[in-house]
N, C-alpha and C positions, 0 to 999 in steps of 0.2 A: 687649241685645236679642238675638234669634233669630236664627236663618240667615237668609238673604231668600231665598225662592223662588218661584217663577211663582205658585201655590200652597201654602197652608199643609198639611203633611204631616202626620201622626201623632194629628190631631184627630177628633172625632167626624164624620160626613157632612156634619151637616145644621149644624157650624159652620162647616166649611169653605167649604161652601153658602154660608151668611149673608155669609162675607169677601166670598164671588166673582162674589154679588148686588149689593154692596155696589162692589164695584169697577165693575160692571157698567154702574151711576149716575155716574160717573167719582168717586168719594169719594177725600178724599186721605188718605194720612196712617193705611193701615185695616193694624190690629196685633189680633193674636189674642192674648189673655194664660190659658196655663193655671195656673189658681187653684184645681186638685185640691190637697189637703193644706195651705193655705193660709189657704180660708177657706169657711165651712160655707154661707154662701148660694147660692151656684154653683160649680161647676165651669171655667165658661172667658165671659171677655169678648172678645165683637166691639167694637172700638172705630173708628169712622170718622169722617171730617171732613167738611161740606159747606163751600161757600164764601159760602153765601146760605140763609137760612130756609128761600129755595124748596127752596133742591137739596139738604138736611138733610131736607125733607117726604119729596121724592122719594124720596131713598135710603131712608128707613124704610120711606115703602110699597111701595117695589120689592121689597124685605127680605119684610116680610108677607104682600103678595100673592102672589110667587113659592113660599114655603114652605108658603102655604095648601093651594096644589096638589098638595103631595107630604104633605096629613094634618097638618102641622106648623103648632099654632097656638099664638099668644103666651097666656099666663097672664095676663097685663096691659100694656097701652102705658099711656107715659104722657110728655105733652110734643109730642104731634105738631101741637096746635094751634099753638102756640108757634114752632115749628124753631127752636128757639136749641139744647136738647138732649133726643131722643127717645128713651127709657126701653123696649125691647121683651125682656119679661122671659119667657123657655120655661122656665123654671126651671134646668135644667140649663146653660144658658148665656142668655148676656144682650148684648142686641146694643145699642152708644151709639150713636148719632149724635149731632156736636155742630157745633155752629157755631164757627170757630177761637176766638172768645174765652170761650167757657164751656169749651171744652178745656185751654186755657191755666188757667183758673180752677180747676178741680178736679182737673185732673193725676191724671188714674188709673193713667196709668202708672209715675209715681214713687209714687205710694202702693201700689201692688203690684207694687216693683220689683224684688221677690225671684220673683215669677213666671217660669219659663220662656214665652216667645213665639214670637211669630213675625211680621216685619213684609211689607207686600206692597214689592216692591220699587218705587223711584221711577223713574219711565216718564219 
């Protein structure tokens, strides 16, 4: 993994945004992974943890709402009825929310563990 910093550094705005919204909902466990060169769907994944449906809801719509306001809107959500894991796709980066055991399940981060990151640090 990354350096840990207060902040994810050398990212696009509006992903680093996504991390620091995302933190903002207390999510645990949120890693930036750049997937430039890597893989042709995106660019960069926001990945973050809730520890209940609810606060998996929340982070996503905290995520949405707040990026709304700065013009930035998703191509597609998908899973927010659900909060087990929330799909908000801008094309250029892609933000998860996951409930810890579908995190556990699909392991994004070992599947693109040749990505460079960047994790927020644990508080």
């Amino acid at each position: 993994m990354g350096v840990s910093t207060a902040e994810p550094t050398g990212f696009p705005a509006e992903v680093t945004k996504a991390a620091v919204l995302a933190l903002e909902r207390k999510a645990g466990d949120v890693v930036v992974l750049d997937l430039r060169g890597i893989s042709t769907a995106t660019d960069y994944f926001v990945i973050a943890e809730g520890t209940s449906d609810v606060q998996v809801k929340a982070i996503a719509e905290h995520v949405v709402d707040e990026l709304k306001k700065d013009q930035i809107r998703p191509q597609h959500v998908e899973g927010l009825r659900g909060g087990r894991w929330v799909l908000i796709d801008y094309v250029d980066f892609v933000v998860h929310v996951f409930h810890p055991q579908a995190r556990q399940f699909y392991q994004l981060e070992t599947l693109w563990g040749d990505a460079p990151s960047w994790q927020a640090p644990v508080e």
